[in-house]
PLY file of the C-alpha trace (Angstrom):
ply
format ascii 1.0
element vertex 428
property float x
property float y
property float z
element edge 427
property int vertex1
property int vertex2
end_header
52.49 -167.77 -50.86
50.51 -169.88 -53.19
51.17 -169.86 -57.21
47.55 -169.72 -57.66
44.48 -168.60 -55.55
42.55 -172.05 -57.00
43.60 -174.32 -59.25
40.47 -176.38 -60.95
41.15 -179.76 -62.06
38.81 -180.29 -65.39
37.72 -178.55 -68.14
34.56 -179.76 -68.76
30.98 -177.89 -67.92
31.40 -178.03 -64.36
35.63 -176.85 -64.25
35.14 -174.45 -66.90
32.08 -172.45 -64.69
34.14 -172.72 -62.13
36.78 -171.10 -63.53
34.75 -168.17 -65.17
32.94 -167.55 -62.29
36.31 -167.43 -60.53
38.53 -165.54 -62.86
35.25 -162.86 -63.36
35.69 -162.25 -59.19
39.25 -161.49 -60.01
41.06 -164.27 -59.13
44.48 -166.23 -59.51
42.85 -169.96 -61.85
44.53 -172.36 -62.82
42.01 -174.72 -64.98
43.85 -178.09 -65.92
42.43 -180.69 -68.58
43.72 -183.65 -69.30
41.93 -183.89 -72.88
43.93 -182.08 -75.41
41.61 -180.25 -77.00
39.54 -179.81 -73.74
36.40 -182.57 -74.74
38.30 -184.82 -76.40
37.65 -188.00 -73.73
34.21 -187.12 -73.33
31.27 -189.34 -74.43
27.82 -187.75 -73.43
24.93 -187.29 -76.39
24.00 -184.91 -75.10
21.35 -182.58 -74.24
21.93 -179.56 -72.15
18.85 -178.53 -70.11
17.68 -175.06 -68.75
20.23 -171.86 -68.56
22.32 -171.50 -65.67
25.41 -170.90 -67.98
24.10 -167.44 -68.36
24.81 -166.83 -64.93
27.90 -166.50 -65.95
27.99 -165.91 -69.59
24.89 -163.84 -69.93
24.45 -164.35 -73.72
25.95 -167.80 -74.06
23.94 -169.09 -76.95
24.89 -166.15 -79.44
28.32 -167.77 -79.62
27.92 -171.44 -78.02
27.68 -174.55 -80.67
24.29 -175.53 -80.52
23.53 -178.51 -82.66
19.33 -178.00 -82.58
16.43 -177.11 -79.65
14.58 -179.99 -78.88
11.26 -179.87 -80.14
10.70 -183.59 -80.02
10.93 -185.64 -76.69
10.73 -189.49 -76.73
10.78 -192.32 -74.45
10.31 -195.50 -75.53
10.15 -199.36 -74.56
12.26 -201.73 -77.48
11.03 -205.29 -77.51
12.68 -207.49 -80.20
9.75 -206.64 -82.43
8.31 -203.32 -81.20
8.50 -200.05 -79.78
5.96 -198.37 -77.20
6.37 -194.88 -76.70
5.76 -191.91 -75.20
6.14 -188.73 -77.37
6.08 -185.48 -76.96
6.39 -182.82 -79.45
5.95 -179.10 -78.84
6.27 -175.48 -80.32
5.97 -174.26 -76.92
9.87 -175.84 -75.81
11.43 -174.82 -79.32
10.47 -171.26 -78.39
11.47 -171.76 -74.10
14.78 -173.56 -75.66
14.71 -175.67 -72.76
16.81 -178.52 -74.34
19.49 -177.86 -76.53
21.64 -180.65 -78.24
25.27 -180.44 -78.33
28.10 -181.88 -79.18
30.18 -182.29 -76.02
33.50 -181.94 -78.09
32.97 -178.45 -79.40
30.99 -177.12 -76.79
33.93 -178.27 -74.27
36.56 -176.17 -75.78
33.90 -173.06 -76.35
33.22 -173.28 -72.87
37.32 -173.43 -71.51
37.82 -170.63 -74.37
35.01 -168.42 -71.97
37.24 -169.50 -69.07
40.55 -168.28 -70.55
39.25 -164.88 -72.08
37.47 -164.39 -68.67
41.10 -164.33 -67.00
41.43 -168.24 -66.21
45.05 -169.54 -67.43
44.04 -173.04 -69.04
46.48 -175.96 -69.73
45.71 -178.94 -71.32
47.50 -182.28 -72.04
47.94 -182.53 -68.35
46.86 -185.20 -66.18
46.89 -184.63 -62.03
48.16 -187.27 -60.20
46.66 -186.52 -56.81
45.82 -183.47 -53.95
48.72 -182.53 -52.17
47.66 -182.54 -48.48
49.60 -180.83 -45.70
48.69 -181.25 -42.07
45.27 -181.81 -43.12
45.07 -179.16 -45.89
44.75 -179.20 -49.85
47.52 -177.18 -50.72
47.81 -177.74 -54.33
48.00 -180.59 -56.86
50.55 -182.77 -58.24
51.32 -184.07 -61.69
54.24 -185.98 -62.48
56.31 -185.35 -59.22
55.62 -181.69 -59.53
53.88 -179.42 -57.06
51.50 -176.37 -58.19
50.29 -174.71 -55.02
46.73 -173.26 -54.66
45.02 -171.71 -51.34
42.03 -174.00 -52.54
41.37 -176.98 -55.35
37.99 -177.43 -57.22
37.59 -181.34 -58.29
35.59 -181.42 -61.43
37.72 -184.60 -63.05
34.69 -186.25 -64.13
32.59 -189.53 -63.02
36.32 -191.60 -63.20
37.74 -189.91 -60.24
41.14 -190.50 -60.13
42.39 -187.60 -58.49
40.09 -188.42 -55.23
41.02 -192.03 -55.23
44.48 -191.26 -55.40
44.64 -188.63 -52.70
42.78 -190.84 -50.11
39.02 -188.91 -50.37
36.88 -191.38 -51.87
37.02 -195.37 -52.17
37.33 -197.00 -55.57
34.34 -197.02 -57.87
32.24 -200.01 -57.54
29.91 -201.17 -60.16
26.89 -199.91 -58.38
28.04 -196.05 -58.65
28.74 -195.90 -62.55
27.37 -197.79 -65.34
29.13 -198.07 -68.37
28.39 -195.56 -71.17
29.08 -196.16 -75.36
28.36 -193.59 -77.78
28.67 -193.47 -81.26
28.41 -190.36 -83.16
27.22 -191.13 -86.88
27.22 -188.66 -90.06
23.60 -188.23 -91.82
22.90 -185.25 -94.38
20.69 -182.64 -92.99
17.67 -182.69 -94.59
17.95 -186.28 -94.18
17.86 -185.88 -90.01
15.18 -183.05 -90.78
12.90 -185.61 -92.86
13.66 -188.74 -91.04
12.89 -186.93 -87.33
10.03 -184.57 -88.67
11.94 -181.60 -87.57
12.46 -178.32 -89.30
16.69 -177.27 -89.23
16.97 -175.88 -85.85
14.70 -178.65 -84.05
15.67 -181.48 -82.83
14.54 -184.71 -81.59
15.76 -186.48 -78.41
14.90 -189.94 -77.21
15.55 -192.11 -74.44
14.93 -195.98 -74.45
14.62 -199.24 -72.47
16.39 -201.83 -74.20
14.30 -204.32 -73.16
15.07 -207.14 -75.94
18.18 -208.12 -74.53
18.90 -211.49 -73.06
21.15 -213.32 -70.37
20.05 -210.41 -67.75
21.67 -207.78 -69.20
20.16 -204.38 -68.18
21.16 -200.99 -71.01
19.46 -198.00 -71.81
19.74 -196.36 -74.97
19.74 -192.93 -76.03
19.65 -190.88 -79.49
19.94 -187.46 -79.90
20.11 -185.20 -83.46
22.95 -183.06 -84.05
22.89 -181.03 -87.62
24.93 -183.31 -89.60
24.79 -186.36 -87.23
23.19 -188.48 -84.57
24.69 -189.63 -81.53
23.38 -192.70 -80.85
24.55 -194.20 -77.65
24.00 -196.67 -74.44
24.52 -197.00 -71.05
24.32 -200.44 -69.54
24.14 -201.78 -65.71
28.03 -202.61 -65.25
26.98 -205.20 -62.32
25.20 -207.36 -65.03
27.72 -207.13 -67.97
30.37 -208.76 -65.20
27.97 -210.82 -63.57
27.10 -212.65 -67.53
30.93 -212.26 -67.98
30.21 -213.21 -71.96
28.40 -210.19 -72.66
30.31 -206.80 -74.24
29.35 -203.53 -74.95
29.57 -203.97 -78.15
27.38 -206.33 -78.36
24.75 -204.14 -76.89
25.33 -201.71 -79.04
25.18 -203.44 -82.02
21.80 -204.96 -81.40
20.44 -201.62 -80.36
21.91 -200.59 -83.91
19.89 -203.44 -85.50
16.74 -202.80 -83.44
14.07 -202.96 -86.47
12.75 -199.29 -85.13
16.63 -197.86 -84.66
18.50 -199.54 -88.28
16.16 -197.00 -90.40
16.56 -193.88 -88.46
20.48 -194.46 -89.09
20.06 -195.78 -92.38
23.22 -195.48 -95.17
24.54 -193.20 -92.37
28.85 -192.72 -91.64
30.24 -193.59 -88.94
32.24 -190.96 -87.66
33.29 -191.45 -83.48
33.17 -194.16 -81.38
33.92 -193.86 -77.49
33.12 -195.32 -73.73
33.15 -193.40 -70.98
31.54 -193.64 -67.32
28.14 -192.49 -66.26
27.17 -191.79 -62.35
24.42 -194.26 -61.26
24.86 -194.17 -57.81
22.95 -191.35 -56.29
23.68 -190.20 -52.82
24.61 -193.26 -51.67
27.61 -193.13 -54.04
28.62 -189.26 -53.74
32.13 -188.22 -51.99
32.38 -185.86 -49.30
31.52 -182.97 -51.03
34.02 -180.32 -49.24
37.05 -180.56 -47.03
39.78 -178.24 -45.89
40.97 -176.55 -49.26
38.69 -178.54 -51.75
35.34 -178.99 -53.14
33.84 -181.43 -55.89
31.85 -180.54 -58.41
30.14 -182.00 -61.20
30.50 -186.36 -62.27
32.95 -186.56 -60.07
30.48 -185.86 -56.97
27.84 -187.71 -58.65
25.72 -185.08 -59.32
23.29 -186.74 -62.51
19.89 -187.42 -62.84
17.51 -189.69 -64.27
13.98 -190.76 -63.78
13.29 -192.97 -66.60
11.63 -190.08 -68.34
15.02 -187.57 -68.44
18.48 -187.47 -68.10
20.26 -184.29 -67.45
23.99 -183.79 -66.09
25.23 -181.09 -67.45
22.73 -178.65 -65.92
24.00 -179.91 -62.80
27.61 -179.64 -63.57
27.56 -176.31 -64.50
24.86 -174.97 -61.43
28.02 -176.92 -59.09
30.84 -175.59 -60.61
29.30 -171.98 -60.12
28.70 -172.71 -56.36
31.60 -173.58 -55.80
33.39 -170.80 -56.98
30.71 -168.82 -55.36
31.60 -170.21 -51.89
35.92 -169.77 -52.51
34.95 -166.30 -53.57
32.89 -165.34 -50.24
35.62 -166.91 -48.09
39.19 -165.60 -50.02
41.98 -165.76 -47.46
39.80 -167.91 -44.79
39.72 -171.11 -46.68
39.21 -173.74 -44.15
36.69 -176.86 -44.30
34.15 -174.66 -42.04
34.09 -171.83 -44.69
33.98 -174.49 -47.18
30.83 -176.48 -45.78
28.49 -173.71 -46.88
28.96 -175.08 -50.10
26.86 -178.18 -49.16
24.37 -175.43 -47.92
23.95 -173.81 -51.55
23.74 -176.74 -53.27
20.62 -177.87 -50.92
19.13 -174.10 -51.57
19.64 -175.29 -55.26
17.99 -178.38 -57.48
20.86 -180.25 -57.42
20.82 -181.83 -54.13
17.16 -181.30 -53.58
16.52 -183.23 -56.64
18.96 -186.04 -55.76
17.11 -186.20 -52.19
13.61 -185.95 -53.77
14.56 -188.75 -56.31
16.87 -191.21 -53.66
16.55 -194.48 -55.02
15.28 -193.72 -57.97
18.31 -196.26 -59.88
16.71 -198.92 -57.82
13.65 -198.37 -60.35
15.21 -197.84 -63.42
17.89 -200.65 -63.08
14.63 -203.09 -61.88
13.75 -206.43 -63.38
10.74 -205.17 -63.75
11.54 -201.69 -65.56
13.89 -202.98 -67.94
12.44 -206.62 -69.03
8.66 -207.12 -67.69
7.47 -203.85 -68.22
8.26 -203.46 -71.79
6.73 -207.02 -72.62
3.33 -206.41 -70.88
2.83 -203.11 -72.77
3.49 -205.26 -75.78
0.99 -207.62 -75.13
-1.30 -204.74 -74.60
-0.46 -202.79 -77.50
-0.50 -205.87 -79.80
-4.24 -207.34 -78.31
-5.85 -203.98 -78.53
-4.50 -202.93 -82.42
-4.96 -206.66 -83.95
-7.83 -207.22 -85.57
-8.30 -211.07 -85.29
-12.42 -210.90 -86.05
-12.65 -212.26 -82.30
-15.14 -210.77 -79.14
-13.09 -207.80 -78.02
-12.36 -206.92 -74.37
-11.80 -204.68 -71.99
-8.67 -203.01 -71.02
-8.62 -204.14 -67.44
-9.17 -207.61 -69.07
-6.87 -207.35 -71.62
-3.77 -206.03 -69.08
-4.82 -209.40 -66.67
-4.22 -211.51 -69.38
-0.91 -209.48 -70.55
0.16 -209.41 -66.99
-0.64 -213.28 -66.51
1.00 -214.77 -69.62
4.00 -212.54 -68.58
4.19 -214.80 -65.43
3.24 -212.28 -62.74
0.38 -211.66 -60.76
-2.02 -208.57 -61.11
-0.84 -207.72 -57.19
2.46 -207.71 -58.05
1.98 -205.36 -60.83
0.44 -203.32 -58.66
2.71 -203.66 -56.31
5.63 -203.02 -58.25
4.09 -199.59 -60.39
2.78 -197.94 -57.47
6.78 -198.33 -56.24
7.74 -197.15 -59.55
5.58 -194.42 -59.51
6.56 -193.38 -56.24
10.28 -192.80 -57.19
9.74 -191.37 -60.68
0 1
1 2
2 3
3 4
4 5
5 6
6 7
7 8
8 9
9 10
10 11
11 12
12 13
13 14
14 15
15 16
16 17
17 18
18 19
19 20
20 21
21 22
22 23
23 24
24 25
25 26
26 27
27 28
28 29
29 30
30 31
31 32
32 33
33 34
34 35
35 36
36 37
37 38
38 39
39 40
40 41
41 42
42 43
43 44
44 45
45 46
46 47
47 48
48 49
49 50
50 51
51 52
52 53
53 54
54 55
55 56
56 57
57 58
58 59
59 60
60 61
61 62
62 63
63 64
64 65
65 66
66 67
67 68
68 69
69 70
70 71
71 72
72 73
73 74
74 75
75 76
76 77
77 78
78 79
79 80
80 81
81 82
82 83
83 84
84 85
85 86
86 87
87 88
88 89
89 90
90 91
91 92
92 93
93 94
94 95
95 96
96 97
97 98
98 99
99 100
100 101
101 102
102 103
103 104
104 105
105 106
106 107
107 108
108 109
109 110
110 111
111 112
112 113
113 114
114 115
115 116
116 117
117 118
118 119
119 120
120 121
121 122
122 123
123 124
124 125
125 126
126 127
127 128
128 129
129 130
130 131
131 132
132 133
133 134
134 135
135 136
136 137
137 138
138 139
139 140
140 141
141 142
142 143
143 144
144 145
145 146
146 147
147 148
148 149
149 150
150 151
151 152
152 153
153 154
154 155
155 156
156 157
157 158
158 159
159 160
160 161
161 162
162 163
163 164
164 165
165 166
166 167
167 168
168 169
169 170
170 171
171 172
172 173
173 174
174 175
175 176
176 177
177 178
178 179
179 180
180 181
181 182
182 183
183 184
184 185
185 186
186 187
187 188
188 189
189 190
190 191
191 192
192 193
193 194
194 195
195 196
196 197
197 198
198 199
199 200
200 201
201 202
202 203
203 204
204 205
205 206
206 207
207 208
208 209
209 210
210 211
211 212
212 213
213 214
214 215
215 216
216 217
217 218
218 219
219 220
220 221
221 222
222 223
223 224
224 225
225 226
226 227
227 228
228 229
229 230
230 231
231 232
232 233
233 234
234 235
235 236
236 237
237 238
238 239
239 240
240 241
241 242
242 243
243 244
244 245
245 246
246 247
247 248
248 249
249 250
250 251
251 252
252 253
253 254
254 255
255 256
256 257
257 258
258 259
259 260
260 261
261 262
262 263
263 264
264 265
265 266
266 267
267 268
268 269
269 270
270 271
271 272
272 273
273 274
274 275
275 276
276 277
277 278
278 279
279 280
280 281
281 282
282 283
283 284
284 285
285 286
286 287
287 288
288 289
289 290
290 291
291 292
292 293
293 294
294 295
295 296
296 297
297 298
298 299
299 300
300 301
301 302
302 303
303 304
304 305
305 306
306 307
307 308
308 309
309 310
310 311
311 312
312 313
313 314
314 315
315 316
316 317
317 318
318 319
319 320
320 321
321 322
322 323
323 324
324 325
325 326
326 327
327 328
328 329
329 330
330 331
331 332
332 333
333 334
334 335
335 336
336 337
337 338
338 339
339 340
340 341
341 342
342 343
343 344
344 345
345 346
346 347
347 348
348 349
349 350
350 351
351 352
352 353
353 354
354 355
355 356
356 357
357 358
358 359
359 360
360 361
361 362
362 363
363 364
364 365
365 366
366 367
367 368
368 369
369 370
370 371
371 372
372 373
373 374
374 375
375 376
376 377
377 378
378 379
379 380
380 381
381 382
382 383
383 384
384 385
385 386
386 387
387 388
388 389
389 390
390 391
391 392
392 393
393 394
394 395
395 396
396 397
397 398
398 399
399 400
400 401
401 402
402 403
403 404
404 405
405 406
406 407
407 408
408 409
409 410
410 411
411 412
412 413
413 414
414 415
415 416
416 417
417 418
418 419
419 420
420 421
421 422
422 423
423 424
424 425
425 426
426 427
C-alpha cells in the first residue's frame, strides 16, 4: 500500500492547486518544495491574469497578497533614444480585476498555506531527485536515496525540470525551449509609484518591452510591473544569442535596460532590494514533455505551459487552470491509475485555453524572437514617429511616404515589410 494517494512535486501556483484541489476530494497529498519558504527560488514579476484560483478557493482575493489591479497596460518599443508605445489605461479592468500584480514570494507561501489547511501535508527544504519507476509505473519519488510511495505523482517542478530529466521523461533543455529570465525587485515609496505611474493606491501599471537598443545580436525583452512599495523590473533574453555572442551577460542587459533614458526615471533614487535569474518556457509545443504517463502528469513550467504574443504574457493562469486538471483527472480515476485513465488529462486541457491557446498561437516565439520584431521594427517606428512630430519648416508628407522612406533607410524593402507584418500579424 502506498504512503500517499499522490505526492506533488512543487509548491508553486500549479503544485499548490493541485494539492487543494486534491486534499478538498479527500485525499492522501504529499506537496514537496524545494524553496524553503515555498517562493523563495522564484523570479516572475508578475501579473496573475483572470480567476481560476477560485475554483478552488472561492474567495481567494479576501486573503491573497495582492500588490495592485492593473489599470494601466503598456507595450512598448526602446530604441537607444526613444520609446513607442502602446498604452492602455482603463476603469473598466480595475473594476473586472483582470490583472492583478503580485509578488511571487508571498503569494507562493499563501497559496501552499491554502494547500496545507485544505488537508495537503507540505514539506519544504526538500529537493526530489527523480520518479521512481517500477515495471513501467510511477510509484513514488526519491530524494536522497529515500523512497516515498504514491499511487500517482503530479510534476509541477517548474520550467528547470530536473525531476523529468533525471527519471528518463524528457531530454535536456536546449536553448530554444527556455530563455533566460533576471528580475530585480526595487523599493520606491508609495505615493512615489502612485505619482510616477499615474495610478491611484490599488492600481497598478504593467508594461512589457522590446529592448530593441541592444547590439552584437542580442535579442531581451523587458518587463516592469508595480508592486505597493516596489517595482519589479526584470528581463528575459533569447539564451541562443547570449551563447552565440559568448561576451554578452545578463547583466549587462539588465543594466542598460536600467539606464534606458525612459526606464532610469521611473526607478529613480529607488533601493534595491532582490536580485534573481530563473528560467522562462519559450518553446511552445514543440518543446512540451509528454504530458501524462502511467502514474504521472505535468503541470505547469515544467510542461511548458506559458504564453506570449508580444502584447501579453501570462503563466500563472495557466499553471494554476493545469494543476486543477490534473487533480481533477487522479480524482475521477482513484484506484485505476494507469496511463489510459491518465490520458484524459490531455483531453481537459484541450477543452480548456491552455492547450487551445498554445495550438492557436504555435509559432508564435518564431515572431517575437525575429530579427525583425526585436531590432527592425522598433527602428522604423522611430523613423516614423520622429519625421511626423519634428517640425523642420520643410514640405510635409504623407504617411505611406513617410513609412517608404523609414522602411528604405532601414535597409529593407517595402515588400519585405509587408511580407514580414502580415506574418507577424498572423501569429499574434
Amino acid at each position: 500500500m502506498s504512503e500517499f494517494d499522490v505526492i506533488v512535486i512543487g509548491a508553486g501556483p500549479a503544485g499548490s492547486s493541485a494539492a487543494i484541489k486534491l486534499a478538498q476530494g479527500g485525499m492522501n497529498v504529499l506537496l514537496v518544495e524545494r524553496g524553503d519558504p515555498p517562493g523563495t527560488k522564484n523570479v516572475s514579476g508578475a501579473v496573475l491574469w483572470g480567476d481560476e484560483l477560485s475554483k478552488v478557493v472561492p474567495d481567494w482575493e479576501r486573503s491573497a497578497p495582492i500588490e495592485r489591479y492593473v489599470t494601466r497596460k503598456e507595450v512598448a518599443f526602446l530604441t537607444e533614444k526613444s520609446k513607442i508605445a502602446i498604452s492602455y489605461s482603463s476603469q473598466d479592468l480595475m473594476e473586472r480585476k483582470s490583472g492583478k500584480i503580485i509578488v511571487r514570494g508571498k503569494f507562493d507561501q499563501w497559496l501552499a498555506r491554502k494547500a496545507k489547511d485544505a488537508g495537503a501535508m507540505l514539506v519544504t527544504g526538500i529537493t526530489i531527485d527523480k520518479l521512481v519507476i517500477d515495471g513501467g509505473k510511477v510509484i513514488g519519488v526519491m530524494q536522497d536515496g529515500d523512497v516515498i510511495t504514491s499511487d500517482a505523482v503530479i510534476v509541477a517542478e517548474g520550467a528547470n525540470p530536473r525531476v523529468l530529466i533525471n527519471s528518463g521523461l524528457r531530454p535536456k533543455l536546449s536553448d530554444h525551449d527556455v530563455a533566460l529570465g533576471i528580475k530585480e525587485t526595487i523599493k520606491l515609496p508609495e505615493n512615489v509609484i502612485n505619482e510616477r505611474f499615474n495610478v491611484d493606491s490599488k492600481g497598478g501599471y504593467a508594461s512589457e518591452f522590446v529592448l530593441g537598443f541592444l547590439d552584437d545580436g542580442i535579442l531581451s525583452g523587458g518587463f516592469l510591473y508595480t508592486n505597493r512599495d516596489t517595482v519589479s523590473l526584470g528581463i528575459v533574453a533569447s539564451l541562443d544569442r547570449l551563447r552565440a555572442n559568448g561576451m554578452t551577460h545578463s547583466y549587462d542587459i539588465m543594466g542598460k535596460f536600467e539606464e534606458h533614458p525612459f526606464i532610469k526615471n521611473l526607478i529613480k533614487d529607488g533601493i534595491p532590494d532582490e536580485y534573481a535569474a530563473h528560467l522562462v518556457p519559450e518553446g511552445g509545443l514543440a518543446s512540451m514533455p509528454k504530458l501524462y504517463g502511467n502514474g504521472y502528469l505535468v503541470t505547469g513550467d515544467a510542461a511548458m505551459f506559458t504564453f506570449s504574443n508580444g502584447m501579453v504574457l501570462q503563466g500563472i493562469n495557466y499553471a494554476i487552470t493545469s494543476g486543477i486538471l490534473a487533480a481533477e483527472t487522479i480524482l475521477e480515476n482513484k484506484g485505476k491509475i494507469s496511463e489510459e485513465t491518465l490520458s484524459n488529462y490531455v483531453n481537459k486541457l484541450r477543452n480548456s485555453y491552455v492547450l487551445s491557446d498554445l495550438y492557436t498561437f504555435n509559432g508564435i516565439q518564431n515572431v517575437t524572437w525575429s530579427d525583425f520584431t526585436q531590432k527592425t521594427m522598433p527602428k522604423i517606428l522611430d523613423s516614423v514617429m520622429m519625421s511626423m512630430f519634428d517640425e523642420r519648416g520643410m514640405p510635409k508628407k504623407h504617411l505611406m511616404q513617410v513609412l517608404s522612406a523609414a522602411v528604405k533607410s532601414n535597409g529593407m524593402k517595402y515588400t519585405e515589410l509587408i511580407s514580414s507584418g502580415y506574418r507577424m500579424m498572423r501569429k499574434m
